[in-house]
C-alpha positions, 0 to 999 in steps of 0.5 A: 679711504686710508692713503698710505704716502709713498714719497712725497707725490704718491699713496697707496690705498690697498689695490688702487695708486694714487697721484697727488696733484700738485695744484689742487692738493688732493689725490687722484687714483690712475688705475693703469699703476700695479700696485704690487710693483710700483714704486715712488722716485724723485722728482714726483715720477714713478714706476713699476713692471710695466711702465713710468709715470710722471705729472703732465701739467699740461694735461693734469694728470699723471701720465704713463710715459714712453719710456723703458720701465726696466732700464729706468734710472733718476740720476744724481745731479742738482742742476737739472731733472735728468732720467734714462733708460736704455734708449737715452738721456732725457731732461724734465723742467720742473716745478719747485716748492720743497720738492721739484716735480718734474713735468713730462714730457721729457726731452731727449737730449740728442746725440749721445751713447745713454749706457755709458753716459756719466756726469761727473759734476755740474759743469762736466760729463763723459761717454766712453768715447766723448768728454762733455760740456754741459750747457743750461741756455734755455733748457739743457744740452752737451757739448763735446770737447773737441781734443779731450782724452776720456781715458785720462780725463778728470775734474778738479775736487775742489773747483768744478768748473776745471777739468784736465786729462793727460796732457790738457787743462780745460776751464768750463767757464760759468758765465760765457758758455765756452771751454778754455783750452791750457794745452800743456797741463802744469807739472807737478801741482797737487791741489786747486788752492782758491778760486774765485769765479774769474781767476784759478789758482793752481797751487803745488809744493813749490809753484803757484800758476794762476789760470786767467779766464777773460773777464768779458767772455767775447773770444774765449781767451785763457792763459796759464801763467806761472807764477815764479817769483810768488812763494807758494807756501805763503801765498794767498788771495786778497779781496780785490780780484787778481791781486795776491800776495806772499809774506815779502810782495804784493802782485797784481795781474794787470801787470801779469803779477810784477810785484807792486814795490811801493805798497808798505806791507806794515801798513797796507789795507784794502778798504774796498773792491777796487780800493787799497791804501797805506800809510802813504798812498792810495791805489786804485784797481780795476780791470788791468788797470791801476793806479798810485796816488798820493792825493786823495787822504789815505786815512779818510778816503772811502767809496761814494757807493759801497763797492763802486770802482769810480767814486771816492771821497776824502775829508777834502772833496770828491775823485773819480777814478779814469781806466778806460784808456789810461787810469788817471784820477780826476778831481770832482769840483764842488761835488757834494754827495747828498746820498748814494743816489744824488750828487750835485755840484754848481753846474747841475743835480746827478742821480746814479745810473746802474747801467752805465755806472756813472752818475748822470745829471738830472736835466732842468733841475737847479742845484742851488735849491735841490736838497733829499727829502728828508728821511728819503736818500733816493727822493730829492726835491727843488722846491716845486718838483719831487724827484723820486729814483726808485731803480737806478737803472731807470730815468728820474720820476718827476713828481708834481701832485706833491707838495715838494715844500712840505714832503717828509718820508715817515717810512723810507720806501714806504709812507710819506706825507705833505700839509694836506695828504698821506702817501703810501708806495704802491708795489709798482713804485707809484705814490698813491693817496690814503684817502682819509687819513689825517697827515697831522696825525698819521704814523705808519702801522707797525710792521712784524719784527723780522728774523734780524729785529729777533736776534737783535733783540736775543742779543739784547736781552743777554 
């Protein structure tokens, strides 16, 4: 048998089609396929006069379809499997190695006209009569727009998820499902100049507008606001989200782009997501919150935690940064920072919580005698116990079979040892014992380079 491959799925052995089955790797003819007419397409479906064929997974096979075999197209569009023919839009799950495979069968998408159906980017689709949202929330589906002109109505080629017609700009937003409505499109703009996820800038010969998606999501809100005093040959966007600049001001959206006098520009630099300085001053951003500060040492400060908006440190202590109800910076007494894990003061021991992006004292621990174990920034102990926080999201793991006095970390994450065992991780993050192996002479076994030991050692070798 001389298969000749038609596609990545599909082979041709003189009269006969085959299937190539997906799980097994091996080829299975289906004698329904015409070998004169058939022809592979993507996503592992086929067709020819009669008929189209996709892989079942339930049934493992490859399957002759309802579908219309003459009217019959796979449409271009990366975010989901999507065919027609000349009685609707059908969406396919697929499974994924180098090529996705779609698994029939397919679901009608419901309610919409197929012949005139055209998807204009990930976030957008028009009928001849109806402009879309395409929705992915447990599978694929439309939404229409209610008010959109489909005669006048285009997207953005520079941010997919902006659309307007004649007289409106709508706003797709990627996270909360719903479609931001500006009712009165801007005059005059020529170009989406930058785009960040929450924030839209649109930029023209002269204007600047910044198109302001609420950051939660909850009711949907959108404005438009102009940006009048911002010069909008030089304007640009910086790495803290809402605040931009011009050659003369900063300007921060939480004070709806007002420009923010007292940063000297000469000396101005972000230092952090949430976090800025010059010479003089430090200040803090977050939501539609900021502050100014002349306390914590511009030159030193720097996060606790690598992109953090809360924590900080000086050359002189710890601060955290306040903005629920008011922004405020509070002074953290005796706090020393052990690691990006663990911090302690006189009072009690803290591990950092990812949920509630606060660090959270650890009960019943004295701080006196807590210290890392050594080489293991997520592991401390007392003395008797192990603390060992492997997710930050998750309560403390309170290790007692250990010997908390003589524990070292050979490999973080990975190895340890005490005076009397070895220890290595276990995938589900449990510390399980080598049986057999001496801790006085262990050493981790050598791991293969990665891809960034190799350039490292390229780079060396230049």
């Amino acid at each position: 048998m001389s298969i000749e491959p038609l596609g990545p799925y599909y082979g041709r052995d003189g009269d006969q089609i085959y299937g190539l089955d997906p799980e097994e790797g091996d080829w299975r003819a289906f004698a329904v396929a015409d070998p004169i007419s058939f022809e592979a397409l993507r996503h592992g479906i086929g067709r020819d006069r009669h008929a189209v064929y996709a892989f079942s997974c339930e049934e493992g096979a490859y399957m002759k379809t309802n579908l219309d075999a003459a009217s019959f197209k796979v449409l271009d569009f990366a975010g989901c499997i999507l065919v027609r023919d000349k009685a609707g839009i059908y969406f396919a799950l697929g499974t994924t190695d180098d090529e996705p495979l779609a698994q029939y069968p397919f679901r009608h998408l419901e309610g919409v006209e197929p012949e005139s159906f055209e998807i204009l980017n990930p976030f957008f689709a028009t009928t001849k009569s109806v402009v879309y949202r395409l929705v992915f929330e447990g599978g694929f589906a439309v939404e229409p727009i209610v008010g959109a002109d489909v005669s006048s109505f285009a997207v953005s080629q520079v941010c997919d998820n902006i659309g307007w017609d004649s007289d409106q700009l709508f706003l797709a937003s990627p996270y909360d499902g719903f479609v931001g409505i500006v009712p009165k499109k801007p005059p005059g703009f020529e170009q989406l100049k930058l785009h960040d996820g929450f924030l839209n800038y649109l930029v023209g010969a002269n204007t600047v507008y910044a198109l302001v998606v609420d950051a939660e999501g909850t009711h949907g809100r959108v404005e438009l606001i102009e940006l009048a005093s911002v010069n909008a040959q030089s304007f640009a966007t910086t790495s803290i989200r809402g605040l931009v600049r011009d050659r003369s001001h900063h300007y921060w959206s939480g004070h709806r782009y007002a420009p923010v006098d007292a940063i000297d520009l000469g000396t101005f630099r972000i230092v952090a997501k949430s976090l800025a300085c010059d010479d003089g001053a430090c200040y803090f951003f977050a939501g539609d919150k900021m502050l100014r500060s002349t306390q914590p040492d511009p030159e030193s400060i720097q996060p606790v935690r690598r992109a953090c908006r809360k924590y900080f440190k000086d050359k002189e202590g710890v601060y955290v940064f306040v903005f629920e109800e008011e922004a405020r910076l509070e002074r953290w007494d005796g706090a020393d920072v052990l690691s990006d894990i663990f911090v302690k003061d006189k009072k009690a021991v803290y591990r950092f919580d990812a949920q509630s992006d606060a660090y959270v004292p650890i009960e019943g621990v004295d701080p006196a005698l807590f210290a890392l174990v050594p080489k293991d920034p997520k592991m401390g102990t007392d003395g008797t116990t192990v603390f060992d926080v492997r997710s930050e999201g998750e309560p403390t793991h309170r290790l007692t079979d250990v010997d908390a006095k003589t524990l070292v970390c050979l490999e973080p994450g990975k190895y340890y040892r005490d005076d009397t065992r070895v220890y290595k991780r276990a995938f589900d993050g449990v510390l399980t014992v080598l049986e057999g192996e001496d801790p006085a002479t262990f050493s981790p076994p050598a791991r293969p380079p990665t891809l960034r030991d190799k350039l490292r050692a390229r780079a060396v070798g230049r």
